[in-house]
C-alpha angles and dihedrals in degrees: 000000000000087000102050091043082061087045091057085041093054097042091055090048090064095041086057091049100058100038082053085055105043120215108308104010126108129248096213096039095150106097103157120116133186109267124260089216102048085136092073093052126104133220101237095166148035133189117186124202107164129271078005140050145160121240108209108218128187132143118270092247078064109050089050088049097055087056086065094078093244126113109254123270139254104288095029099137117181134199125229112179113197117208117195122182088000089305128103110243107179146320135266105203111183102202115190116207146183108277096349093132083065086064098062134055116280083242098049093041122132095181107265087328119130125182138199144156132249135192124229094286103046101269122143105255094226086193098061126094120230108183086069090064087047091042082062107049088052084096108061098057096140088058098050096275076289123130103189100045090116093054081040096061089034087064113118121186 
């Protein structure tokens, strides 16, 4: 009996699990991960509120691409820091790849865009809850689901 109540358990898991997805859609869609070469970024932008604030980060190749006009390419990762009461708590990175959209719901999609947040070293935060961060950007779909592309452009060396 106990072996076929896990049975039952185990069968409604998946089921869970695939209405959760929708036909065609991934279970596991966040992909982004924190760069292994965060030391060659730039802080091209800073936005202060207070005892807390957000540093904008992003290569350099990619800073002088994003003057050209076009939405960045595949492979394109960029770098938010979040301060809160003057200390740096974690790290937001927005990585674009080839077909990710595919990944997400029509209706959730942020072009090839993922999101997730990082702690302080680097680590995945498993608590935090990227499809805010993608719910969001939802709204700047004419400048490449980025908020920050004109500071971007502005940003001078």
């Amino acid at each position: 009996m106990r072996f076929i109540s896990r049975c039952v358990g185990l069968a409604a898991a998946a089921m869970l699990i695939l209405a959760m997805s929708g036909p065609g859609v991934r279970a596991d869609t966040n992909r982004a991960t924190f760069p292994k070469d965060f030391d060659k970024y730039v802080l091209y932008a800073t936005y202060d509120r207070g005892a807390s604030k957000e540093e904008a980060f992003a290569k350099p190749e990619t800073i002088a691409l994003s003057k050209s006009g076009n939405p960045l390419p595949a492979g394109t990762q960029l770098v938010l820091g979040i301060w809160t009461d003057y200390k740096l708590t974690g790290y937001f990175v927005m990585e674009k790849g080839v077909g990710w959209g595919q990944d997400v719901d029509e209706k959730l999609r942020t072009g090839d865009w993922h999101f997730q947040q990082f702690d302080t070293e680097g680590q995945v935060n498993r608590t935090a809850i990227a499809e805010r961060c993608q719910a969001c950007h939802q709204s700047q779909e004419s400048n490449d689901f980025m908020f920050t592309i004109d500071r971007m452009r502005a940003y001078l060396p």
